[in-house]
C-alpha positions in Angstrom: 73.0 45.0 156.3 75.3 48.0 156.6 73.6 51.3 158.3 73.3 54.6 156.2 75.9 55.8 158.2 78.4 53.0 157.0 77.6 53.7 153.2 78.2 57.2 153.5 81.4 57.1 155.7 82.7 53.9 156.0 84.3 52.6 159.6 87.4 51.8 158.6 87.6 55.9 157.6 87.4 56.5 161.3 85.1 59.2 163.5 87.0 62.0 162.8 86.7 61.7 158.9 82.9 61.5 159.8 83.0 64.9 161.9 85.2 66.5 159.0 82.7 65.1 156.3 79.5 66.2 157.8 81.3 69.7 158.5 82.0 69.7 154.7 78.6 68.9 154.0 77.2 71.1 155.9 78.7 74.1 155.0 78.7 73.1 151.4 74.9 73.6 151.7 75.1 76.9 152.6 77.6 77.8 150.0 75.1 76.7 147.5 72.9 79.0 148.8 74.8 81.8 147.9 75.7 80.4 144.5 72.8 81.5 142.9 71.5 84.6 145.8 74.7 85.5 145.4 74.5 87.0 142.3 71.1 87.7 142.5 71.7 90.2 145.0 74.1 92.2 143.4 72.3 92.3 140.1 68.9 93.8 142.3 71.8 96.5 143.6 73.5 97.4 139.8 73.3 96.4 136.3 76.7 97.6 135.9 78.5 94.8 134.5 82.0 95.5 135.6 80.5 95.5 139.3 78.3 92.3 139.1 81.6 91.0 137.2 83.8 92.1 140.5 81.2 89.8 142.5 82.9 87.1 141.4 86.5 87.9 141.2 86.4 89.2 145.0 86.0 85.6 145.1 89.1 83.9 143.2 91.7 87.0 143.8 92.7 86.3 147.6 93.5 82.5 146.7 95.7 84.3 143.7 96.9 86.8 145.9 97.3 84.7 149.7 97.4 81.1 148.5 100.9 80.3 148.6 101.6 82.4 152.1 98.4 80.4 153.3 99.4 77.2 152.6 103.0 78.1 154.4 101.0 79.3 157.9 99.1 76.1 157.6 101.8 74.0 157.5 103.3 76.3 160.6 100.5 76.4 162.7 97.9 73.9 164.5 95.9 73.1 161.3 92.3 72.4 163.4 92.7 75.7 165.1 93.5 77.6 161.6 90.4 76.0 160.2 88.1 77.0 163.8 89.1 80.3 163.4 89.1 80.8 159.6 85.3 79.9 159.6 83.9 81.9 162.7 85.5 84.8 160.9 83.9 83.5 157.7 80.5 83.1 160.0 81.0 86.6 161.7 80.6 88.4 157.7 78.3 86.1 156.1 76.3 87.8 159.8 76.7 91.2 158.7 75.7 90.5 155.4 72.7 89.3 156.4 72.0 92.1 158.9 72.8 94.7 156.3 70.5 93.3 153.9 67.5 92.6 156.2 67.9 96.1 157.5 67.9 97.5 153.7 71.4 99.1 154.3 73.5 97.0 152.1 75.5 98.6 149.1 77.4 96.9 146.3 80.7 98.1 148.1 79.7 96.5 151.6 79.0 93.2 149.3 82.1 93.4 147.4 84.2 93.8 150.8 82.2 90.9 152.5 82.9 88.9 149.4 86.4 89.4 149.8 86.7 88.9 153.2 85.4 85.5 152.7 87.4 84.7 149.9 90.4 85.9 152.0 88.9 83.0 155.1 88.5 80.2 152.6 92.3 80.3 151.1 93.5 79.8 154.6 90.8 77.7 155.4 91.1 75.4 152.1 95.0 74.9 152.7 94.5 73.6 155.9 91.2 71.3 155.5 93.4 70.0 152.2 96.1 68.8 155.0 93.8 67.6 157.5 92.5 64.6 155.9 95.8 62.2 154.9 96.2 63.7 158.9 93.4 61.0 160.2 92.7 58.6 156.8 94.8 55.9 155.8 96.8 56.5 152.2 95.0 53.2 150.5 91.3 54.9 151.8 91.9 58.4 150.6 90.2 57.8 147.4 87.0 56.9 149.1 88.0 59.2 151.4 88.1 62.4 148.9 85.2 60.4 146.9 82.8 61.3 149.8 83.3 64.7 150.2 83.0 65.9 146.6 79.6 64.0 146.7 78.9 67.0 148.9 80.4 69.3 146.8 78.6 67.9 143.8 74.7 67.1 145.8 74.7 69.8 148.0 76.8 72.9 146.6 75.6 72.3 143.0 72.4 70.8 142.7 70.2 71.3 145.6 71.8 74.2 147.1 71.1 77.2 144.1 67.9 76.2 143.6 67.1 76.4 147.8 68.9 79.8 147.3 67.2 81.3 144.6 63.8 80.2 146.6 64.6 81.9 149.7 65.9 85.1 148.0 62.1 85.1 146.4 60.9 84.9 149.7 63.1 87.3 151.6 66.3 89.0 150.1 68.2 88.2 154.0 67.0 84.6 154.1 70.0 82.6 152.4 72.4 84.6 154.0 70.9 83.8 157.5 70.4 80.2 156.1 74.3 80.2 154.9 75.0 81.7 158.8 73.3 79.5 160.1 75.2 76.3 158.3 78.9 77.9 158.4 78.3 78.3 162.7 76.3 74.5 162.8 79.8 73.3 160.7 82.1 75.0 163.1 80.0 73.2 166.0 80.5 69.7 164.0 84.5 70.4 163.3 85.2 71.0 166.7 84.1 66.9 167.4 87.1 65.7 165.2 89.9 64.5 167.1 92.8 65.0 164.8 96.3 64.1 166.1 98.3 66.8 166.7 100.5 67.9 164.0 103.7 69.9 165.8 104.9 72.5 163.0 109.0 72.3 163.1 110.5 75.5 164.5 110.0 78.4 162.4 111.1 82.2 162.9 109.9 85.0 162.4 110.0 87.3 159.4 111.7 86.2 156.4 111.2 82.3 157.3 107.4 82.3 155.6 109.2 83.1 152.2 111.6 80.3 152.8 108.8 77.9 153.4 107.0 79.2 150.5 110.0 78.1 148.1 110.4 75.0 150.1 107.1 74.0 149.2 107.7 75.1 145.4 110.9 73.0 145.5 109.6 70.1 146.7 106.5 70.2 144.2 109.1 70.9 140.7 110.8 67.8 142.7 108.2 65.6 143.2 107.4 63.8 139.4 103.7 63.0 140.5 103.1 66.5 141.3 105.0 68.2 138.8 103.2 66.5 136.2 99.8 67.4 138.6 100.2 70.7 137.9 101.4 71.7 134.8 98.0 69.2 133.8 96.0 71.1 136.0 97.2 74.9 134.4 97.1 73.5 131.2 94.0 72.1 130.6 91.9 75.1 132.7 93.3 77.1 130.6 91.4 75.3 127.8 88.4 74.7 130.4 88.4 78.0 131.5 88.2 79.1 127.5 85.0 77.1 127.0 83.4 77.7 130.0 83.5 81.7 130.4 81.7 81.7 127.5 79.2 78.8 127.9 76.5 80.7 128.8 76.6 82.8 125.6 77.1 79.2 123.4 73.7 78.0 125.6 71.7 80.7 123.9 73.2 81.6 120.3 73.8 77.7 119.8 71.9 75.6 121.3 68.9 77.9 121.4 68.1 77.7 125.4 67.0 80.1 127.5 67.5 80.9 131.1 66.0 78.1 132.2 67.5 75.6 129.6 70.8 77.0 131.0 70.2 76.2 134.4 69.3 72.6 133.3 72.6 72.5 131.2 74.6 73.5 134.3 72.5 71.4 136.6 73.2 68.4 134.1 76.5 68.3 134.8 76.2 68.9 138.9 74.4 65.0 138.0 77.1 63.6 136.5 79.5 64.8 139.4 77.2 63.4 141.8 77.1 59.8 139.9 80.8 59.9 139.8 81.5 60.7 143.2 78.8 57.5 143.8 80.6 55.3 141.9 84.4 56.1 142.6 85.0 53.5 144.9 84.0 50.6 142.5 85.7 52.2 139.6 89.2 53.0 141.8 88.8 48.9 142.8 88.8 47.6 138.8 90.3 50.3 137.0 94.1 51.4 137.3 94.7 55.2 138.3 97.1 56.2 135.1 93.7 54.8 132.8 91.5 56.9 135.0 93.8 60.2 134.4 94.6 59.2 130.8 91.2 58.3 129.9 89.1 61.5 131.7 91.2 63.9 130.0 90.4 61.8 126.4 86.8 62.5 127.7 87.5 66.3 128.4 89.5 67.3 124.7 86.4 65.0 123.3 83.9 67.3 125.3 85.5 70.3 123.8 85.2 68.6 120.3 81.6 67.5 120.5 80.7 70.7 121.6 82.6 72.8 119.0 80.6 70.6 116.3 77.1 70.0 117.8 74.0 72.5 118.0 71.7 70.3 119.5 70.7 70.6 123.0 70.3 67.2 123.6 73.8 65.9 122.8 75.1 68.5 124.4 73.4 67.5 127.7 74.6 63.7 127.4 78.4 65.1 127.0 78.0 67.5 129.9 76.6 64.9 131.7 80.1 62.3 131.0 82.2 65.4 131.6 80.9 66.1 135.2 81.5 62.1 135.7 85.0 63.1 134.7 85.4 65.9 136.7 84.4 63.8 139.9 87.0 61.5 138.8 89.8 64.2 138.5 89.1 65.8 141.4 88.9 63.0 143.7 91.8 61.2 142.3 93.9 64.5 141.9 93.2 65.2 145.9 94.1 61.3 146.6 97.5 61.4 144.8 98.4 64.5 146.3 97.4 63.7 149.7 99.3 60.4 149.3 102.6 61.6 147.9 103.2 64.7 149.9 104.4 64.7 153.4 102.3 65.6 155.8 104.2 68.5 157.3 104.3 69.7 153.7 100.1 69.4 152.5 99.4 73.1 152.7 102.3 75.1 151.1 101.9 72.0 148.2 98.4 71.9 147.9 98.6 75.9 147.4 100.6 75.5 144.8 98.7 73.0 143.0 95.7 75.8 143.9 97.5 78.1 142.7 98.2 76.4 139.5 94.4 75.6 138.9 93.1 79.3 139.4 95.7 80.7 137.4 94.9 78.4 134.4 91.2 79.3 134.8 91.7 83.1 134.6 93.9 83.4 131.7 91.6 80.5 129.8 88.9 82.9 130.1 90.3 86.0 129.1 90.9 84.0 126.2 87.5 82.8 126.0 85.6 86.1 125.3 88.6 87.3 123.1 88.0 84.4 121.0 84.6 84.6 121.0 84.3 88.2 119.8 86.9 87.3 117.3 85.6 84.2 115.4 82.2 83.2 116.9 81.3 81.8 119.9 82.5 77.9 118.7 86.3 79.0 118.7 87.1 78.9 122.2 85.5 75.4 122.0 87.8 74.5 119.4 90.2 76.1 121.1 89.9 73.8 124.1 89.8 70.7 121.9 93.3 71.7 119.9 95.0 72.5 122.7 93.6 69.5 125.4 94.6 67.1 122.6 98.1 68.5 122.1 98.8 68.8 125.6 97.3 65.5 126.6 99.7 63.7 123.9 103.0 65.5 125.7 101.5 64.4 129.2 100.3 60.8 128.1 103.1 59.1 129.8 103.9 61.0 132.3 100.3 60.5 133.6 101.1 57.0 133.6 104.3 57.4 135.7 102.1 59.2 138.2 100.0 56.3 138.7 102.6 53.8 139.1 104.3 55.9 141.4 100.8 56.2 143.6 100.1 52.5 143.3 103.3 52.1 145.2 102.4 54.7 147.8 99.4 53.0 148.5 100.4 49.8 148.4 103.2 50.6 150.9 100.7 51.5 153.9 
């Protein structure tokens, strides 16, 4: 009988993938901490809604900003030491955040810096962990691979870390930001135990040679058919996503009738259906080919948009949510594995930032367009929206998506 330890990381992914997993773990539970203390603190500080609404762009504006000229340093630079560093810095605020708020001192501008200064941590951080792993997992294992850590994104960021938030700001205002500490300096400790191989970044000068990189890594991606096709999906449909989702709140109460609590279930509903994809990738990569997988998740998506465009019951919109965060498990681990695969290794971080890039952009100009639709014709129009344009762009994709998995297949099937 195989130990715990076996079902969760496999062997044949070797000890460093289980150092790197249990670090991602880790600090993905303290993340989900601050997912829902987060905001709580900064609505018990203002009620001004352009402030509580800077809370969360502090957060996506340094990938916009940094992400391309962080995934260039990480493929100049020692990759483990980028991601040591990145997250005792990130440890050092998420510190004086909790110190300011257990000695009552804290203001929304101290938040909104710290906030920013972690975003700024995690874009160099994220490019470098996103080039780390095809560094010490086989291409053909990556799925698994990717499978496992976004059942830590999914079981511990999403479902039981908000709620273990939310508790301990009840208790104490400081205790999930000491609890966060806490888990961001335990994951440095476990990092630190990977033995990567060293990755020697080819001779670079100074100056005006990070720009070069930059648009080496945006050449190679337009390039690259797989990842071409990657991310013009990937802006595309968040725009659409992004369109339904800014509003989602707002369509939990004035359509489905749910309150506060009925919207946590709704978001917690689909946090489940991550966490029963990520559980079940392994099988489903094993029996089903990877262009159906793409094709066939993003038939799911448009239809999401569709069912909840035309639905007002609560119910079915729960059973769709729950398929859709199945699908997002999917995408996201299959996504990572393709792009892991395909990319070489000395290239991971200034092509992964693009593909970042790509995906953040999308979701901020899907949901501008969210609440302008909205406010225009009803809160069902950027969910119509979503399933006009998914299905539209989904038909001009169709077979390049299958290109991308035959082309994967073949990378995989090469190792």
């Amino acid at each position: 009988m195989r130990s715990p330890l076996d079902l969760m990381a496999p062997a044949r992914l070797g000890r460093p993938f289980r150092w790197i997993l249990a670090w991602s773990w880790v600090t993905n539970l303290g993340d989900g901490f601050s997912v829902a203390a987060g905001p709580l603190l900064i609505v018990s500080l203002t009620h001004n809604a352009i402030l509580v609404s800077l809370g969360a762009a502090m957060q996506w504006v340094p990938p916009l900003l940094l992400g391309l000229h962080a995934g260039a340093i990480a493929d100049r630079v020692d990759r483990r030491t980028l991601i040591v560093r990145s997250n005792a810095v990130r440890a050092v605020a998420l510190a004086v955040l909790t110190v300011l708020v257990f000695t009552r001192s804290v203001s929304v501008a101290a938040v909104l810096v710290v906030l920013f200064v972690l975003g700024t941590v995690d874009a160099f951080a994220n490019s470098a962990a996103a080039a780390v792993l095809p560094m010490v997992v086989a291409k053909r294992d990556l799925g698994v691979a990717n499978a496992r850590l976004t059942f830590g994104w999914a079981s511990l960021n999403q479902l039981a870390g908000p709620p273990i938030g939310a508790l301990l700001f009840v208790i104490g205002s400081a205790w999930p930001f000491s609890a966060q500490t806490i888990c961001a300096t335990a994951g440095i400790l476990l990092f630190v135990r990977a033995v990567l191989p060293p990755n020697v970044p080819p001779p670079t000068e100074p100056g005006g040679r990070l720009r070069h990189e930059i648009a080496e890594g945006i050449r190679w991606t337009r390039g690259s058919p797989a990842m071409r096709t990657l991310v013009v999906q990937i802006f595309t449909f968040n725009i659409t996503y992004g369109a339904s989702w800014s509003v989602l709140v707002l369509f939990s109460e004035q359509r489905l009738g749910l309150g506060s609590v009925g919207f946590g279930w709704l978001i917690a509903d689909g946090a489940v259906g991550s966490l029963v994809g990520t559980m079940t990738y392994g099988w489903l990569e094993a029996h089903v080919s990877l262009s159906d997988i793409m094709r066939y998740g993003l038939v799911l998506e448009t239809v999401t948009h569709l069912v909840l465009a035309w639905t007002t019951s609560a119910a079915i919109a729960m059973f769709i949510l729950l398929l859709f965060g199945i699908h997002i498990a999917y995408w996201a681990t299959t996504a990572s594995s393709v792009r892991q695969r395909a990319v070489p290794v000395e290239l991971q971080g200034r092509v992964s930032s693009v593909y970042r890039l790509a995906m953040l952009g999308g979701l901020v100009i899907g949901s501008a367009l969210g609440g302008v639709l909205a406010n225009r014709w009803g809160i069902t129009a950027p969910y119509w929206f979503g399933f006009v344009g998914s299905a539209v762009i989904l038909a001009a994709l169709w077979h390049q998506l299958g290109q991308v998995g035959h082309d994967d297949a073949q990378i995989r099937d090469a190792q």
